[in-house]
N, C-alpha and C positions, 0 to 999 in steps of 0.2 A: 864446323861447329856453329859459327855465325849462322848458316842457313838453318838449320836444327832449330835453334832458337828461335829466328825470326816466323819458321813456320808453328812454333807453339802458342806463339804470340798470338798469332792470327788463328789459332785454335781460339785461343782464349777471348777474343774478341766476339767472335761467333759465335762463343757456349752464352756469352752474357749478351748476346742478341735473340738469341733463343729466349734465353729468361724474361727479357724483354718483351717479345711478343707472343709469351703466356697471355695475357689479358684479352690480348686479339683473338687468340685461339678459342678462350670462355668465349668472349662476346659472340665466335661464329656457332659455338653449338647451339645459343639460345635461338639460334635462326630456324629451326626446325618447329616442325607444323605442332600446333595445338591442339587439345580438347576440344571438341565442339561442345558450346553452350548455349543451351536451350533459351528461347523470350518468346514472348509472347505481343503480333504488332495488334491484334482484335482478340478478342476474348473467342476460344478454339479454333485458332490460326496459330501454329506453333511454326517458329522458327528457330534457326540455330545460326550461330557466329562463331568463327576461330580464325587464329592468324596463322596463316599458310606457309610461314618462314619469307615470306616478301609485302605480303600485305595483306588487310584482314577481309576475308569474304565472306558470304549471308547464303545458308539453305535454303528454299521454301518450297512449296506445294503449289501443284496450279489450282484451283478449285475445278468443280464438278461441272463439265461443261462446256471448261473455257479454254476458246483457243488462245492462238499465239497474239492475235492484235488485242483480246479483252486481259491476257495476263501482262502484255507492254504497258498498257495504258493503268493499271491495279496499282503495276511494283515500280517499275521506272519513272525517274527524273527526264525532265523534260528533254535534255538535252539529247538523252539515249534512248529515245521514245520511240521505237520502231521493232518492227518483226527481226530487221536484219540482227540485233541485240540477242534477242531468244535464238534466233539460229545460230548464232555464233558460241553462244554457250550451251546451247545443248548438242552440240558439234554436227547439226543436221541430222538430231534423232527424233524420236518423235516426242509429243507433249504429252505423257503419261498421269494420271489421276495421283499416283500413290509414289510415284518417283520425284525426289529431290531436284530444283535443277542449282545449279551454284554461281553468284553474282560476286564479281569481287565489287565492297560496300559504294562505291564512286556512283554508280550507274544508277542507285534505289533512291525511291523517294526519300524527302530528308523525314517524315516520319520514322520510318523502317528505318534510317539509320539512326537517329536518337535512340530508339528502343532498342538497339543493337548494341549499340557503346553502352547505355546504361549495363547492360548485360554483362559487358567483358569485362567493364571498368567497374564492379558494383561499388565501390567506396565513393564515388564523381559523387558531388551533389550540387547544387545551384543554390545562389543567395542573394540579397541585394547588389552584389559586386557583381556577378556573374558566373559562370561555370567554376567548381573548383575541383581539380582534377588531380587524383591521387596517383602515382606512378607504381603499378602493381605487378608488371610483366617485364621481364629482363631484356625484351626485344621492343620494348620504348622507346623514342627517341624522338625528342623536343620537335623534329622537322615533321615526324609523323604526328606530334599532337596538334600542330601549325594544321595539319593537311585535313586534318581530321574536323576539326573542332573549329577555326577559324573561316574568317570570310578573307577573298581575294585581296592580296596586296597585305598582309599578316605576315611576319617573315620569323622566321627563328629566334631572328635579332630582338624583334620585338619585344616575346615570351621571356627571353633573357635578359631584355633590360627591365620589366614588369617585375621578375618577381625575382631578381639577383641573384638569377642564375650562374653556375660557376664558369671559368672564363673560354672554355668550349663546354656550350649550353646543352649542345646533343646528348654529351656523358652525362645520364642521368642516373640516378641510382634510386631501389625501392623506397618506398613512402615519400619520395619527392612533393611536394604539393607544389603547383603551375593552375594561378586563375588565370582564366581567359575574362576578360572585360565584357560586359554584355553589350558594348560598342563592336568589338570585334569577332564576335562569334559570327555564323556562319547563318544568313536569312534562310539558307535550304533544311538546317535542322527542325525548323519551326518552332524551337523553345520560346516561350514566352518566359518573358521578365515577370518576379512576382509581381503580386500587387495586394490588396486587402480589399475584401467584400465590404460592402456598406453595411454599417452608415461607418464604419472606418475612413479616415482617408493615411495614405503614405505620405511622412513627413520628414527632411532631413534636418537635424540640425550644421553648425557651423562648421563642425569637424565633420560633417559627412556622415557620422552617425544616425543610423533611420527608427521610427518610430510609429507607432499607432497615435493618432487624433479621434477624439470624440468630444463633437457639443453636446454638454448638457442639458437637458431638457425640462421645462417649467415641471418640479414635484421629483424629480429622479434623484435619488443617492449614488455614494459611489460603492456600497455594499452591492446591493442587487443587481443596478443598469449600468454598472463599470465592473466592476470585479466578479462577478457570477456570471455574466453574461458575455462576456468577454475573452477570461481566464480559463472559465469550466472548473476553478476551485470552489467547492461547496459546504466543507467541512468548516464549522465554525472559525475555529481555532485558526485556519488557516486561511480564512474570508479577511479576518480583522488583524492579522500580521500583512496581508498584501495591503490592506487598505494604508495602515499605517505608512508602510514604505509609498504608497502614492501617495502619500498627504505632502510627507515629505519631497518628493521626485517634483510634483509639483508645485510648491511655495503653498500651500494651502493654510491657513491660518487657522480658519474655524470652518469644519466639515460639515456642518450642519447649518450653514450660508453659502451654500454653493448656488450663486447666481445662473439665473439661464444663459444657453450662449458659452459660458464658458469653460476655455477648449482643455482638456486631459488628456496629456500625455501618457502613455502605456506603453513598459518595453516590450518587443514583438515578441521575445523568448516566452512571455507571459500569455501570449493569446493561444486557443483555442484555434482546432486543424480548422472548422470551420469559415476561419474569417483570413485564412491564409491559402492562396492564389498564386501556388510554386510550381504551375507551369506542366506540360504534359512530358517534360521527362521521367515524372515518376511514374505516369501509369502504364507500368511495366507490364499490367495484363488487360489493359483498355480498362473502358468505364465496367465499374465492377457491380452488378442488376442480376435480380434472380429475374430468367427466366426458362420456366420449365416445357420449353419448347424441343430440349434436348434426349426429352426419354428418362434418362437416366434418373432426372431428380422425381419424376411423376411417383405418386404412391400408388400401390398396389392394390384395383379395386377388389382384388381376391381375396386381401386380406383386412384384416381387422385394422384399425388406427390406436396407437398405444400412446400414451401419456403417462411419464415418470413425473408426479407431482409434488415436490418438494413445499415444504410449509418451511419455514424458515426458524432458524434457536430450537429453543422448546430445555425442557428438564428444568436443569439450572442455570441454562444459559438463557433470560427473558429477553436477549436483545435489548432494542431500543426500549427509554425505560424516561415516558412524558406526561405530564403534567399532575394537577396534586388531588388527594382525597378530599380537601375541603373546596373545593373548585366543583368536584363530582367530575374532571375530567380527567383521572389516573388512568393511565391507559400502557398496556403491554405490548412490547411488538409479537410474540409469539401467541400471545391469545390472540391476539385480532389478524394473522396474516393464517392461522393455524382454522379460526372460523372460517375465514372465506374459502381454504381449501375444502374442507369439508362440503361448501357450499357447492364447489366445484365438482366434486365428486360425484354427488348427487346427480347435477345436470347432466356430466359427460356418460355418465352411464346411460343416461334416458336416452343420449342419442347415439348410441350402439359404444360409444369407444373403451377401449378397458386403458383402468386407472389403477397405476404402481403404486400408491404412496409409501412414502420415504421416512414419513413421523407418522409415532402413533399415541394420541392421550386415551387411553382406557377408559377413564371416565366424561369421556362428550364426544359421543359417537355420532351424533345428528349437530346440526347447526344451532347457536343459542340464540337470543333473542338478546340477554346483557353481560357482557364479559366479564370476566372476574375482575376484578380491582383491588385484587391481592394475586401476588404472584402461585401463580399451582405448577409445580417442576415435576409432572410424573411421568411427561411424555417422555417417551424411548422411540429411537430408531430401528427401524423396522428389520435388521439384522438376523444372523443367526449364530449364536442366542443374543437375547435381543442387548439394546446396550442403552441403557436412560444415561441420557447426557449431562454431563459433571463439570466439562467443561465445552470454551468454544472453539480451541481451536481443535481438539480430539473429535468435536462432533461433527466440524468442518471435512476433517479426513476422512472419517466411518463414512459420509454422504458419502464421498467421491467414490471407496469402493464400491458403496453398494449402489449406488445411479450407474457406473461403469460395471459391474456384475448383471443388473437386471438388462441392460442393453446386449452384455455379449450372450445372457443366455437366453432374449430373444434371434438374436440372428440365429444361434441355433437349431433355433425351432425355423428356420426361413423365411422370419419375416423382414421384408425388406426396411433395412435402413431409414428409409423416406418414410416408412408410416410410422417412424420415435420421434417422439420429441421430448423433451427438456424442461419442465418448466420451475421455474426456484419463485417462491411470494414470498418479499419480504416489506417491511416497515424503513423508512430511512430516517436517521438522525441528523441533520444536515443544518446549516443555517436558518435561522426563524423567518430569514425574509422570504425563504422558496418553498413553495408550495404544487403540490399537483404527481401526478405519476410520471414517473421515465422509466426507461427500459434498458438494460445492459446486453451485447451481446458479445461473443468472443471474438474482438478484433486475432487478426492472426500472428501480427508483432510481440504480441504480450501472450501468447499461448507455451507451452513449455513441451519441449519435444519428448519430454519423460516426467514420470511422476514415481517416487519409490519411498518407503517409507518401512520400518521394519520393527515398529514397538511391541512388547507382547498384546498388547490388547489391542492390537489389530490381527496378527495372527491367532489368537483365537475363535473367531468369527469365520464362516464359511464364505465370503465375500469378500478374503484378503485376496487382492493380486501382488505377487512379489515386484514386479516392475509391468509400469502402461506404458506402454510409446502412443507418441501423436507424430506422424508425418505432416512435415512441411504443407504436402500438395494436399492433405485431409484438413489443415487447419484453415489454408487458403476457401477450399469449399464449404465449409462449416461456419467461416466467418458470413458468405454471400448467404444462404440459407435460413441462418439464425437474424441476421440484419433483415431478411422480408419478413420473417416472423415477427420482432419488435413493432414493425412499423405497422402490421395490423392489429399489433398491443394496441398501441394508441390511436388507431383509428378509430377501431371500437367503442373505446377508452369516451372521445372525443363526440363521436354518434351518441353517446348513451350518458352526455352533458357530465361527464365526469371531468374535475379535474387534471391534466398533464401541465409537465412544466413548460414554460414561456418559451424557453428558449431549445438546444438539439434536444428532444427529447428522448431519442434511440440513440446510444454510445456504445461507445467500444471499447472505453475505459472511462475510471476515474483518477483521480489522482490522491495520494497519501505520500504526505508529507514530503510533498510536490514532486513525487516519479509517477508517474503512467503506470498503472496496476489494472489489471482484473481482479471479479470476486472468487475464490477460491475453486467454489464448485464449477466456475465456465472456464477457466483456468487448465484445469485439468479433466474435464468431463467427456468422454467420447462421442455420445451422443452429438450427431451433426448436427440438428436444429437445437438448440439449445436458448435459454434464454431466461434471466433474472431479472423480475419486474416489483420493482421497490412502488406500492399502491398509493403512498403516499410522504409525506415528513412529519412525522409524530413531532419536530419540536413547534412545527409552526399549526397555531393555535384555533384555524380555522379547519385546514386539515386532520386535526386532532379531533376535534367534536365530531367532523362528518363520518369519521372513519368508528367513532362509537355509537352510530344507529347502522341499527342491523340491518335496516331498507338498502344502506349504500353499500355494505361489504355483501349482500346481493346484489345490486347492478352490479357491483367490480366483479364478482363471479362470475356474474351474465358475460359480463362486455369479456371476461379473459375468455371463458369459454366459446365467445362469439371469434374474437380473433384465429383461433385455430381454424374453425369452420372455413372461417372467409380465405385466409392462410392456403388451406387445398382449394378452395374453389378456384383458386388464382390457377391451377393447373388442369384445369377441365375435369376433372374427377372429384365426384360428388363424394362423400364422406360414405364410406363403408356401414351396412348397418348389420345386425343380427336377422 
């Protein structure tokens, strides 16, 4: 009977060891090979990463051409810089154009692996401290971010007494965050520590806190040449709330004696992408440049060139709405952005291209000479049946159908993609200190992978879609596309002594009520090249007058119309004519 028992015992011991190393048994399944995940180390140079159940390794291609010593010397780190490398991983087969070969990550330049981990790891991001590294794979483990991410002499111990880590630092668990110090990172990644473009300089205070510096300069305010310029906030309302908070941030007494020389602090969350220098971890598809050397973006000299031209409000929605009757400078943004298309019209027909317009006033069919200085609400969208607009944000939606209807039912007809474009004129209402034109284009972060919308008065209309998709990898090309279109906006623009603003004047957003937004219509518009060019700021008072002679909203005609031209000659194909 003793023995009975004693052997149950020892049953019983071993069933709660069993339980015991449940945990271990989770932790070996997560050991099993991964998803490959696509990056990109050169813009179409496509590579893949996944973790193999031991460690993580990198696909690639050889290029066209190239043997075994030009693809060592491409992909490999120095240390493994030899043929013996490639023959050892392609197990002494041969070097195929369109076959994969497979490196576990150790062996690759530290480029390729930065853009690798960024891949695996998409939440990682980099800051003034250094790498901050989100724990997003069940096969993680503190000694692999050490091996990964770290330079020589970096130890576990380390990561674990850095950021209080639990008391075995390996057991990590999801959403872990682990910074690695930008002392300790690894010189083979080649990340670069931020920094700030000039005339910023990077500044800490005592607590280690970092910040933007700028000296002021004899005549400069802190409206236009610190917080416009800076920031990228434009909107009134929202120029003279930052300023306030820097009057304050800074000890400022009286804003309107701001000595030369001296220095304004600005939090960095506050600047503009432009003046922030966060290092080549993020370009995850290389430097991002149209060039139409690839075929695919060239337009079709077979076919005609088509332009959707959007006039911007109209009906009852006048838009921006500047200055007074007894001035003689009342001025509309939908009469004056709604003239110039017209103007545009005119041109682009003379030089063969067909013109979609998107608004239509019945009564000013040709270009005026002095705009009304009373509001006239009779223009209608060019719809079916037609729809005069009531309001703004209804008449926002109806474009998108109908700009995204007259696009699918050209591809229909097969014309290629490359020969649409986009183009929205409008007026901006912005702060009195900015003047000149900019151009908006559809960055691809702020684009929406769906548009759906289901009121009866849009279902009415022969140009409702029930739901649009926008794919990722269409939003990524449409961004590159529409950004060289903007910037021959304003060359043009520029050529033809027109006013642009001072500062980026081709974006990819604005801001409202300080989030990062797109305008509606690029937002959701399918059209690749796409692009909303605000001609001027109705509230500021010099742009206002030039914008009501009719001489200037022809040049601005001229110069848009010129930007397209110049826009395809960039691809060696001349403008299609009749």
């Amino acid at each position: 009977m003793q023995t009975i028992c004693r052997f149950i015992f020892i049953l019983f011991i071993l069933s709660l060891g069993l339980v015991y190393a449940g945990p271990t048994q989770v932790q070996a399944k997560t050991r099993k090979a991964t998803k490959w995940v696509d990056f990109k180390h050169q813009p179409h140079e496509s590579m893949r990463v996944r973790w193999n159940g031991t460690h993580l390794e990198i696909q690639l291609k050889p290029r066209k051409g190239e043997g075994g010593y030009g693809l060592a010397n491409r992909v490999l780190n120095r240390k493994f810089r030899s043929l013996k490398t490639i023959h050892r991983q392609k197990g002494g087969r041969k070097i195929l154009l369109n076959s994969f070969i497979t490196f576990p990550v150790r062996v690759l330049k530290g480029s390729i692996r930065s853009a690798a981990l960024k891949a695996i790891f998409p939440k990682d991001r980099i800051d003034l401290k250094g790498w901050r590294h989100v724990v997003t794979h069940p096969w993680e483990t503190s000694t692999l971010i050490a091996g990964l991410f770290a330079k020589k002499g970096i130890t576990t111990s380390n990561l674990a007494s850095e950021n209080k880590l639990r008391r075995n630092g390996d057991l990590l668990r999801i959403n872990d965050k682990i910074l690695i110090p930008w002392d300790w990172i690894s010189p083979k990644l080649g990340i670069r520590k931020p920094t700030l473009n000039p005339p910023l300089v990077l500044k800490y205070d005592r607590s280690g806190g970092a910040y933007g510096e700028y000296r002021m300069k004899d005549g400069e305010t802190l409206y236009s040449s610190v917080i416009i310029r800076f920031t990228g906030r434009m909107l009134h309302d929202e120029v003279n709330r930052m300023a306030d908070d820097l009057i304050k941030l800074n000890g400022i007494k009286n804003p309107r004696r701001i000595r030369q020389n001296q220095k304004i602090r600005i939090p960095l969350e506050w600047l503009s992408e432009e003046f922030v220098n966060q290092g080549e971890i993020y370009s995850k598809f290389g430097k991002s440049s149209l060039q139409f050397a690839g075929g695919k973006t060239k337009p079709d000299p077979n076919h005609q060139l088509h332009v959707i031209l959007d006039a911007g409000h109209g009906g009852k929605d006048p838009g921006a709405v500047a200055g007074t009757m007894k001035r003689g400078d009342r001025i509309y943004e939908d009469e004056a952005v709604y003239d110039i298309s017209r103007r545009m019209n005119r041109i682009l027909k003379k030089e063969g291209y067909i013109v979609h317009p998107t608004l239509i006033d019945p009564t000013q069919k040709n270009p005026v000479k002095r705009l009304n200085r009373r509001h006239d609400d009779d223009e209608y969208l060019n719809v079916s049946p037609h729809y005069t607009v009531r309001d703004s944000r209804t008449g926002v939606n109806m474009r998108i159908f109908l700009v995204n209807h007259i696009y699918q039912k050209l591809l229909k007809k097969k014309v290629p993609k490359e020969n649409i474009i986009f183009m929205s004129v409008h007026g901006d209402a912005l702060h009195s200190s900015l003047s000149g034109a900019m151009v908006y284009y559809p960055d691809h972060r702020f684009r929406k992978t769906g548009f759906s919308i289901n009121r009866n008065v849009y279902r009415k209309r022969k140009e409702f879609i029930k739901r649009i998709y926008f794919p990722s990898k269409q939003n990524r090309h449409s961004e590159d596309l529409s950004r060289s279109l903007g910037k021959s906006v304003i060359a043009s623009f520029r050529k033809s002594n027109l006013r642009t603003y001072r500062g980026t004047a081709v974006r990819g957003f604005f801001y409202r009520r300080g989030k990062k937004t797109l305008p509606a219509v690029l937002r959701y518009c399918q059209v690749p090249t796409s692009v909303l060019i605000e001609v001027a700021n109705l509230n500021n008072f010099r742009d206002r007058r030039s914008l009501l002679k009719s001489e200037n909203r022809e040049k601005m005609a001229r110069a848009l119309t010129d930007s397209i031209r110049n826009y395809y000659q960039q691809s060696g194909v001349l403008v299609a004519r009749n």
